[in-house]
C-alpha positions as CSV (number, residue, x, y, z in Angstrom):
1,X,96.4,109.3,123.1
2,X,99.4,111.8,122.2
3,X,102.1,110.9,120.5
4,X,105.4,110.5,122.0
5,X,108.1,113.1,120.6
6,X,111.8,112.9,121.1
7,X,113.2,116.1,122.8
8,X,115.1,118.9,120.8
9,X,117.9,119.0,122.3
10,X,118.0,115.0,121.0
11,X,116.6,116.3,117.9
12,X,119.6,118.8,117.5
13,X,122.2,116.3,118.3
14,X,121.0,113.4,116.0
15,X,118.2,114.5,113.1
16,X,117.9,118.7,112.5
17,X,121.8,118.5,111.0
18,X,120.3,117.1,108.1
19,X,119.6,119.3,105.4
20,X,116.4,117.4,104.6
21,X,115.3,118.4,108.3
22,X,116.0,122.2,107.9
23,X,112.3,123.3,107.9
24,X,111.8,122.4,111.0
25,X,114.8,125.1,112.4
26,X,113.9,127.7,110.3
27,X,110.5,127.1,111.5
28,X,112.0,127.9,115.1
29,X,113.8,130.5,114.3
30,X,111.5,132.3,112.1
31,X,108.7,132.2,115.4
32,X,111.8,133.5,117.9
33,X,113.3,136.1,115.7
34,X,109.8,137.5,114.1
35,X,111.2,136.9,110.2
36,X,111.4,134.4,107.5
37,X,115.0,132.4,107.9
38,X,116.6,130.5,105.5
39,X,119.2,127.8,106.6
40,X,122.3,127.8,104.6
41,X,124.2,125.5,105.8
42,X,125.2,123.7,109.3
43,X,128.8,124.7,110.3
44,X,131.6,122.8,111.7
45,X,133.2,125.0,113.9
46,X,136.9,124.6,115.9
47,X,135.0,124.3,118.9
48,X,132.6,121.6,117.4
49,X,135.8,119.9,116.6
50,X,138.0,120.1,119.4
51,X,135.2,119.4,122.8
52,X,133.0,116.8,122.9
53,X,130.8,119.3,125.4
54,X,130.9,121.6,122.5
55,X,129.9,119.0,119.9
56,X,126.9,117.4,121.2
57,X,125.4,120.6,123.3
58,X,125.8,123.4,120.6
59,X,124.9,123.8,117.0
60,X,126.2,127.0,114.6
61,X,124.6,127.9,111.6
62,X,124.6,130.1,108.6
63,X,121.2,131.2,107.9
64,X,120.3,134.2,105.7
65,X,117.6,136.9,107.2
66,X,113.8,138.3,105.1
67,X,116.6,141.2,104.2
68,X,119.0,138.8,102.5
69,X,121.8,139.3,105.0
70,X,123.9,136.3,106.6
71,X,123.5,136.0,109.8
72,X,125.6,133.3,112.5
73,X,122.7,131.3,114.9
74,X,124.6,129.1,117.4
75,X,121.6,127.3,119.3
76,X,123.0,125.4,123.0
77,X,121.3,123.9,125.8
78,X,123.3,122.8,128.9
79,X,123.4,122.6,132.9
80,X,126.4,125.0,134.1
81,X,126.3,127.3,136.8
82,X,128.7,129.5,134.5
83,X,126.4,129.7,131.8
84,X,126.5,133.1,131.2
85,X,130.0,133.3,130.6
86,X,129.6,130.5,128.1
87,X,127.3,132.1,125.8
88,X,130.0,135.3,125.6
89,X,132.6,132.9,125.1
90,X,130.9,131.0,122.4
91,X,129.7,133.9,120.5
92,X,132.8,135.4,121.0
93,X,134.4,132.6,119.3
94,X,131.7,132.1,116.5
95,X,132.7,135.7,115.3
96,X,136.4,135.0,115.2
97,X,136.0,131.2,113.8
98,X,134.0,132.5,110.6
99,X,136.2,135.9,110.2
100,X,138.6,135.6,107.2
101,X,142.4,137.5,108.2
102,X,142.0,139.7,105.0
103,X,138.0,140.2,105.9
104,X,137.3,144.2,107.3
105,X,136.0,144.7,110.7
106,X,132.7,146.1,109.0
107,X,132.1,143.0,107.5
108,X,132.1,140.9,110.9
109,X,129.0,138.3,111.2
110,X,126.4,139.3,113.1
111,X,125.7,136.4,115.6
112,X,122.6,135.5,117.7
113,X,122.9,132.7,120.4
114,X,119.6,130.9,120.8
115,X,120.1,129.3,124.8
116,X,117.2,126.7,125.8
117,X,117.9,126.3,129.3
118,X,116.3,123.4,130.8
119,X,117.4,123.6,134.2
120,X,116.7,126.7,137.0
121,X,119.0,130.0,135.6
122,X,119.2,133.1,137.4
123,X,116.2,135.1,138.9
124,X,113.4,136.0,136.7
125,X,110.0,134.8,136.1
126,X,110.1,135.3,132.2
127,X,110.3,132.3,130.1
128,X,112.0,134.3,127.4
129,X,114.6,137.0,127.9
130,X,116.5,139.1,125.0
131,X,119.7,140.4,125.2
132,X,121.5,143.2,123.1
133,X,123.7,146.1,123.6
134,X,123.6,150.4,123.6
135,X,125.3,152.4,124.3
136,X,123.7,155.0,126.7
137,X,124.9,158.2,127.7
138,X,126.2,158.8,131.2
139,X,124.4,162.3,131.9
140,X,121.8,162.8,129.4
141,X,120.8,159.1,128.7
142,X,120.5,159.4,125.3
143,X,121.1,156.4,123.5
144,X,124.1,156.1,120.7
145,X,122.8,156.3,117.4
146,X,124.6,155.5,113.8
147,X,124.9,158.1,111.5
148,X,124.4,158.1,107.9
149,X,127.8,157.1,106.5
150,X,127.9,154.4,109.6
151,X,124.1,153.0,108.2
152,X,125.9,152.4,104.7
153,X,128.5,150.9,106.0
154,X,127.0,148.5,108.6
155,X,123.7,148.2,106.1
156,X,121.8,148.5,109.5
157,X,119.6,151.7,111.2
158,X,121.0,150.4,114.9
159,X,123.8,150.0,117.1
160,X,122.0,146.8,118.5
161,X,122.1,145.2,115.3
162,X,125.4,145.1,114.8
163,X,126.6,143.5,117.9
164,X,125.8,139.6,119.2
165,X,122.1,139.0,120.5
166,X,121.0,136.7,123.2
167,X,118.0,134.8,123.8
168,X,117.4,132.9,127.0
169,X,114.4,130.3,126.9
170,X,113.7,129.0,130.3
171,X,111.4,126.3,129.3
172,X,110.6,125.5,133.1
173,X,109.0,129.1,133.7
174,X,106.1,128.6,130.6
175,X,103.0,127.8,131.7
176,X,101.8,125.3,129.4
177,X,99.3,128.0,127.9
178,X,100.6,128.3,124.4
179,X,99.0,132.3,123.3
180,X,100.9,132.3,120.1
181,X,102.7,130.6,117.6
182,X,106.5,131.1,119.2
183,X,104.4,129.9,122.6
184,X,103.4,126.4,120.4
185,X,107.2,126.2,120.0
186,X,107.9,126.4,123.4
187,X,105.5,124.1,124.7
188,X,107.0,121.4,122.5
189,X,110.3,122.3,124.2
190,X,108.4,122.0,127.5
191,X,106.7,118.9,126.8
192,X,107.7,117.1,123.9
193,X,104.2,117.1,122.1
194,X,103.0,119.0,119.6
195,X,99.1,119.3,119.7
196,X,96.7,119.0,116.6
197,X,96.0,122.5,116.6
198,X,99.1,124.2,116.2
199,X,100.3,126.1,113.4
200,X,103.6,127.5,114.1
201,X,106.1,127.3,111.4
202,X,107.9,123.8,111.2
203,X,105.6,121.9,113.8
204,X,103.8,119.8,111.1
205,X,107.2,118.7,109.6
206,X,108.7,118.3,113.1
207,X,105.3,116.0,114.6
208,X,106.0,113.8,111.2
209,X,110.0,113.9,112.1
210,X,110.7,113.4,115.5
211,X,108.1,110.4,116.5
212,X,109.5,108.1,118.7
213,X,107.5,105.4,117.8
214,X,109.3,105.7,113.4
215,X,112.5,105.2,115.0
216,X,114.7,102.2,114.9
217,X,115.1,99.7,117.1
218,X,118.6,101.3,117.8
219,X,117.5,105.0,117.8
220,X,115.4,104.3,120.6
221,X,118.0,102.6,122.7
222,X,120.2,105.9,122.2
223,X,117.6,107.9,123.1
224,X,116.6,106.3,126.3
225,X,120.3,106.4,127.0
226,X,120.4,110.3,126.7
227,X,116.7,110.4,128.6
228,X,119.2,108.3,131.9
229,X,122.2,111.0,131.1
230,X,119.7,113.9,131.4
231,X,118.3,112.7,134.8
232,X,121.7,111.6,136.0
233,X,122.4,115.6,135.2
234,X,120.3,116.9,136.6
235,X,120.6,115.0,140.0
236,X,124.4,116.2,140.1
237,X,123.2,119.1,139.6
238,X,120.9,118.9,142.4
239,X,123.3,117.5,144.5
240,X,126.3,119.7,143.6
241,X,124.8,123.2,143.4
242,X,121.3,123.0,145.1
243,X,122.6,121.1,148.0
244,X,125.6,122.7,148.1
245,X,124.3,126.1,148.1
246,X,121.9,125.2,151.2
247,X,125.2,123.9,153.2
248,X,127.2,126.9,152.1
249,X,124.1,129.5,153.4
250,X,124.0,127.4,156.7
251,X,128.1,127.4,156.9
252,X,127.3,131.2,156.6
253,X,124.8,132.0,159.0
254,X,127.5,129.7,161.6
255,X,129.8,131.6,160.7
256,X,128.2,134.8,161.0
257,X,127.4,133.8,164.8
258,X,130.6,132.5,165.3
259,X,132.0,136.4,164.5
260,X,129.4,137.9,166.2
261,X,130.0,136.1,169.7
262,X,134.1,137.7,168.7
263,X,132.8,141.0,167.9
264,X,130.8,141.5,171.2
265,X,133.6,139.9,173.4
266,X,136.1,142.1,171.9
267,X,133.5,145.3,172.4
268,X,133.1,144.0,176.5
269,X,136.5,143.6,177.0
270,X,137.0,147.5,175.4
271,X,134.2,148.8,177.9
272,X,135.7,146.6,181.1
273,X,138.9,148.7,180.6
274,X,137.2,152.0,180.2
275,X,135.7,151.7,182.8
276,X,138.2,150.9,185.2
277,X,140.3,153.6,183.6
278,X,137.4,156.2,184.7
279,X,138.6,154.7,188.2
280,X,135.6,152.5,189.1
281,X,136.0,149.2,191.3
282,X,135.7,146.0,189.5
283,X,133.1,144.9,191.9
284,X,130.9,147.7,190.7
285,X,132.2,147.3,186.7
286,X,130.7,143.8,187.1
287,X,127.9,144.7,188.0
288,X,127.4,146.9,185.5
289,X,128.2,144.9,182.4
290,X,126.6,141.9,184.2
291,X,130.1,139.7,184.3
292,X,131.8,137.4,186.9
293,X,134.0,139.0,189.1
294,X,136.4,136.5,187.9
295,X,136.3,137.1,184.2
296,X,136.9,141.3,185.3
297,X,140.0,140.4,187.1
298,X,141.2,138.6,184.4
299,X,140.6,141.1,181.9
300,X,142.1,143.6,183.8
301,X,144.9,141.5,184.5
């Protein structure tokens, strides 16, 4: 019988902010990123402060990289139709939140926004997308590169790495067949178990950690709360979006028909008094367009 875990996005809000719990982030991270991180401390940024949404659906740290450089990871999970314009905005405002006013614009944090989306975003049958930006030329689509003076001064080789990275995790897309050790991470987002076998870094510490059945009596009513919140979520979202988008199409496709049934009035009407103009009788022009004699008469009217 498997062992029940409690979610990570519970996890984030409630137990991996502890510094005693770190290992099982930097085991995360490590997997996504492909290097050894090093938490340095959980930050409490403006925007942690001043939204609730903020506080309880996004968490920034300072971690430092296998090359010794500090590096801003804001991790956030939420159901918004907007979402990518949230991950800009929140990277955007990492960078200017942790930017001193005498620090140079060399010296700007580089920022990486881990998104686990547990809800249906955009079209792609991925379960893991990156994000970066080049700059590519417009006629020989060569991509910018950083010269030597700029590779001092940035203490980086690429363009890419100096600007904010983006990783979205749609953990509905996996399928459950984990083929590597960032795979083991993300079937423990998937499902909330963590399975004997698996060796990924910070799964041990996190199957010791997060079992439902060590919490308190209290915990566990907190968490079944946030279990009833995520359901009640996700059946707005349902009902809002899903639903809504349905009626919209079918208000569309009316719609269309409606302007249609205009369009080809408008085009009878034009071809009614063409003809007449060419000097035909109506009799014959109804025939022709297969209308009542009536509705000629009035047209021509």
């Amino acid at each position: 019988m498997k062992r029940k875990l409690v979610s990570f996005d519970w996890a984030i809000k409630r137990i991996l902010r502890s510094k005693a719990n770190f290992s099982i982030l930097e085991g995360f991270l490590s997997e996504l990123l492909f290097e050894d991180i090093s938490i340095i401390e959980v930050l409490e940024s403006e925007s942690n402060k001043d939204c609730k949404s903020d506080k309880f659906n996004r968490l920034d740290i300072k971690v430092r990289d296998s090359s010794n450089k500090l590096i801003l990871i804001e991790i956030q999970y939420s159901r918004e139709l907007d979402y990518l314009h949230r991950i800009l905005y929140a990277s955007s405002k990492a960078i200017a939140e942790h930017m001193q006013e005498s620090m140079a614009y060399a010296e700007v944090s580089k920022v990486i926004s881990v998104n686990i989306l547990y809800f249906d975003f955009g079209d792609g049958d991925d379960y893991i997308y990156k994000g970066n930006t080049n700059f590519i030329g417009l006629h020989n689509k060569t991509r910018l590169k950083l010269n030597s003076e700029q590779q001092k001064l940035y203490k980086t080789t690429s363009v890419e790495k100096i600007y904010p990275e983006y990783y979205l995790i749609k953990v509905k897309n996996f399928d459950d067949v984990a083929k590597d050790k960032l795979d083991q991470w993300i079937y423990f987002l998937k499902n909330e178990e963590i399975k004997d076998d698996f060796t990924a870094k910070g799964l041990k510490k996190a199957k010791e950690t997060l079992d439902y059945l060590k919490m308190s009596e209290e915990e566990k009513q907190h968490y079944e709360r946030h279990q009833t919140d995520l359901h009640h979520q996700a059946s707005l979202y349902q009902s809002t979006y899903v639903i809504g988008k349905i009626k919209g199409r079918e208000e569309g496709i009316e719609q269309g028909i409606k302007q249609e049934r205009q369009n080809n009035h408008l085009k009878m009407i034009k071809l009614v008094k063409k003809l007449a103009k060419q000097g035909l009788d109506q009799q014959i022009i109804a025939e022709i367009t297969d209308l009542p004699l009536e509705t000629i008469k009035e047209i021509l009217t």
